[in-house]
C-alpha positions in Angstrom: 64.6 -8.6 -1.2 62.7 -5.0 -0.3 61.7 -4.5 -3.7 60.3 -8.3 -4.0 58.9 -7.1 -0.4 57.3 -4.2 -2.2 56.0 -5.7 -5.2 54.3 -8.9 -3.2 52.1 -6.3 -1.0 51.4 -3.9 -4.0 49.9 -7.0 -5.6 48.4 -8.0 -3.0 46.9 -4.9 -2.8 45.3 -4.6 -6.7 44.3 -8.1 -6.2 41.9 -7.3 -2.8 40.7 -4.1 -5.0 40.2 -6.3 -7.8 38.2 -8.5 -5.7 36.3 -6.3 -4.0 34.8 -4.7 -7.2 34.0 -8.0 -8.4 32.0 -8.7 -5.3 30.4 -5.3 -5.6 26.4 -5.4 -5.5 25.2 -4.9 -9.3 21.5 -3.4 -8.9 20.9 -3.0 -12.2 18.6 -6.0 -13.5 14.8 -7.4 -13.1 13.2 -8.3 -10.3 10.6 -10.5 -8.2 9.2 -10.6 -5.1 6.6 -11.6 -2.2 5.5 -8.9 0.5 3.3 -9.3 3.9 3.1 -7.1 6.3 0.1 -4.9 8.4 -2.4 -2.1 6.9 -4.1 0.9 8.1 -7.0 1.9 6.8 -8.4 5.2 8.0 -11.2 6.7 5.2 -13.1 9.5 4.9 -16.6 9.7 5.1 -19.1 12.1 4.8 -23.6 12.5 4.4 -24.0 11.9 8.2 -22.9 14.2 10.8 -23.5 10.9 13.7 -20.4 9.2 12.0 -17.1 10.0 10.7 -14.4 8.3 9.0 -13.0 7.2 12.1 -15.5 4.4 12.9 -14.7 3.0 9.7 -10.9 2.7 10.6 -9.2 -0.7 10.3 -6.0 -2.7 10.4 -5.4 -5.5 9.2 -3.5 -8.2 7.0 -1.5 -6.6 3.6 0.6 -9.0 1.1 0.8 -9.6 -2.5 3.9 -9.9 -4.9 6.0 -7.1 -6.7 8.3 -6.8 -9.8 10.3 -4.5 -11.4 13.6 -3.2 -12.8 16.3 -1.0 -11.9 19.1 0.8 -13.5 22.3 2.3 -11.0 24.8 5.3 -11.9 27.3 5.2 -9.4 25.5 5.3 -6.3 22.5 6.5 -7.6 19.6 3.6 -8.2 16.0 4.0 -10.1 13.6 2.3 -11.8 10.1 1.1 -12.2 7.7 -1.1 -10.0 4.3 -2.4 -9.6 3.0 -4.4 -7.2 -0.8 -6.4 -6.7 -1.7 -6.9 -3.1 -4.7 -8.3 -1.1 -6.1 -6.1 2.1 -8.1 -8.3 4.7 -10.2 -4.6 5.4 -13.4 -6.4 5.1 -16.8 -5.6 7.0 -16.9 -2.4 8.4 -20.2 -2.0 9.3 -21.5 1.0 11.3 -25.2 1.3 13.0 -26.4 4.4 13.9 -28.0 4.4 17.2 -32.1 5.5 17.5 -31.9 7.7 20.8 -35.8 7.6 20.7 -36.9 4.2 20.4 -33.7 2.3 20.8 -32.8 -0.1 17.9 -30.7 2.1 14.5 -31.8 4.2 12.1 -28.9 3.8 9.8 -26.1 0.8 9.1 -23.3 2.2 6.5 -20.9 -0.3 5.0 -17.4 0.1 3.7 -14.8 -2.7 2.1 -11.9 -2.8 0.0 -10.0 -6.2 -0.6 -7.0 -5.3 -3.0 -4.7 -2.8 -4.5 -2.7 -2.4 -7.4 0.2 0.3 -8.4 2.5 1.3 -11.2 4.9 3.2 -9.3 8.5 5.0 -10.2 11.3 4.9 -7.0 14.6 6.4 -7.1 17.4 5.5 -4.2 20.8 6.2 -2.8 23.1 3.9 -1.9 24.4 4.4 1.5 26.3 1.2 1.5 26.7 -1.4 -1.3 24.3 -3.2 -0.1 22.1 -1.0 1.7 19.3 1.4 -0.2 17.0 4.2 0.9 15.0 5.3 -1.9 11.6 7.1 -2.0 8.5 5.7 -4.3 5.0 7.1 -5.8 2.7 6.7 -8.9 -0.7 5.9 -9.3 -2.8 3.1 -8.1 -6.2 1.3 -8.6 -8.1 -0.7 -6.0 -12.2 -1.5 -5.3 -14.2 -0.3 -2.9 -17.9 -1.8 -1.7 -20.1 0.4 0.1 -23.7 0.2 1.3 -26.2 2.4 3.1 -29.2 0.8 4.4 -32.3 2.7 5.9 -34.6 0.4 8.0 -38.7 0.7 7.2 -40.1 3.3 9.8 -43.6 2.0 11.3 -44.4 4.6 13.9 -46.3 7.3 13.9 -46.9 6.5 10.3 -45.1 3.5 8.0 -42.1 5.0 5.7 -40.4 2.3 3.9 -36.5 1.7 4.1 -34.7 0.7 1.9 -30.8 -0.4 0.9 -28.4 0.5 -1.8 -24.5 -1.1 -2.5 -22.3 0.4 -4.9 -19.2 -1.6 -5.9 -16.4 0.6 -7.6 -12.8 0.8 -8.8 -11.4 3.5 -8.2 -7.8 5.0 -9.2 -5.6 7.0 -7.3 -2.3 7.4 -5.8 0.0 6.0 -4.0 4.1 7.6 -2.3 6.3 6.1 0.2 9.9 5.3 1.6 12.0 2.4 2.4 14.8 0.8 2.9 16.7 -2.3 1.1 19.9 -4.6 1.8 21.1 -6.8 -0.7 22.5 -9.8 0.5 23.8 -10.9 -2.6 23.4 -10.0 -6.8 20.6 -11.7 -6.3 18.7 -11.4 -3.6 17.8 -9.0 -1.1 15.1 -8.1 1.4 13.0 -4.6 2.3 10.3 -2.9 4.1 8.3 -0.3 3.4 5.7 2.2 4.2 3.4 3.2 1.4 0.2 5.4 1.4 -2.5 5.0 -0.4 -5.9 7.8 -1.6 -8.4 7.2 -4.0 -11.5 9.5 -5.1 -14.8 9.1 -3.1 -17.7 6.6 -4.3 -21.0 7.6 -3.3 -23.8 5.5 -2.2 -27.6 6.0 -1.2 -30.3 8.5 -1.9 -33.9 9.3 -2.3 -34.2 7.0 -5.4 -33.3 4.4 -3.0 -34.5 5.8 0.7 -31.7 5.4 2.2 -29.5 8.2 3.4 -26.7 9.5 0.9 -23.3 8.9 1.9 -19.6 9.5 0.4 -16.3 7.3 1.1 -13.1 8.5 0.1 -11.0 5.3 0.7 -7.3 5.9 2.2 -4.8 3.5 3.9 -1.2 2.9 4.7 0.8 -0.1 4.6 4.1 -1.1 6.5 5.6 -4.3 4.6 8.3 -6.4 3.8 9.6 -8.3 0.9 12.0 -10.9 -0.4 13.0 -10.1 -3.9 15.3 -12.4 -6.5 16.9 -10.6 -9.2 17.3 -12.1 -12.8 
């Protein structure tokens, strides 16, 4: 009767340990997702000591879709992803005040309204189901910039004028999160990424307007949904 005893629980016990590997999360695979989340956009700016990058700082709306794949050894998981998002940091106008006659003298311009990256990440499981892995590769987005010099009628007429560049420009992109798989199959995330780009320049004297430089930067905090196949 003890050794039935004894050979009932120690089947008992291969068969949870049998189960429980079979239920274990497999994040190897493709993958497919939707993000939305909040962006921070904070550039710098140079060509006019009245402004600085600052005045140009935004937040606003960040969400797009993502895809990838994966492979894990042991606890270890890496892989590639890119992902296209829209940015809702759209109209940032500045107008530099005249402190002689009132009115501006200046009104500089800065937009972007997407991003795209090609990233690497590598993670480590803490749980089964629960990742913390790092990211960073390079990324593309465009910028629109203006500078726009009013006409100048007093004590003598100077024409203004107004000059807008529109530019892609690539750059790069690191950042951290964290992921929990609910299933094989599907699992949700958040993430912070940041995001720097080389400067575009806009104005000049062949224009008459006043030369200025952008050098577009933002962060965005985000989650996701993914499925994997």
């Amino acid at each position: 009767m003890g050794k039935l005893l004894l050979a009932s629980v120690a089947v008992a016990a291969l068969t949870c340990q049998a189960a429980a590997q079979d239920n274990r999360i497999n994040w190897a695979g493709s993958y497919i997702g939707l993000e939305a989340g909040a962006g921070f956009s904070y550039p710098g700016f140079s060509g006019d000591g009245r402004v600085s990058g600052s005045d140009f700082g935004d937040t606003g709306f960040v969400g797009g879709i993502f895809a990838g794949h994966d492979w894990q050894h042991e606890r270890w998981v890496y892989g590639i992803s890119g992902n296209f998002d829209l940015l809702d940091f759209e109209n940032q106008i500045v107008d530099v005040p005249d402190p002689i006659f009132g009115g501006k003298t200046d009104t500089y311009g800065y937009d972007l309204n997407w991003v795209a990256s090609l990233r690497g990440r590598i993670g480590y499981l803490a749980t089964d189901n629960f990742l913390i892995y790092g990211t960073g590769g390079v990324a593309v987005t465009q910028v629109r910039a203006s500078s726009t010099t009013p006409d100048i009628v007093f004590p003598i007429f100077v024409p203004g004028g107004s000059d807008r560049v529109s530019a892609t420009r690539v750059g790069g992109v690191i950042g951290a999160g964290m992921e929990y798989a609910f299933n094989s199959k599907w699992s949700f995330r958040t993430e912070y990424a940041h995001y720097f780009f080389g400067g575009v320049h806009v104005g000049g004297a062949s224009t008459d307007t006043t030369p200025i430089s952008f050098n577009p930067s933002f962060g965005s905090l985000t989650v996701g949904l993914s499925y994997r196949f």
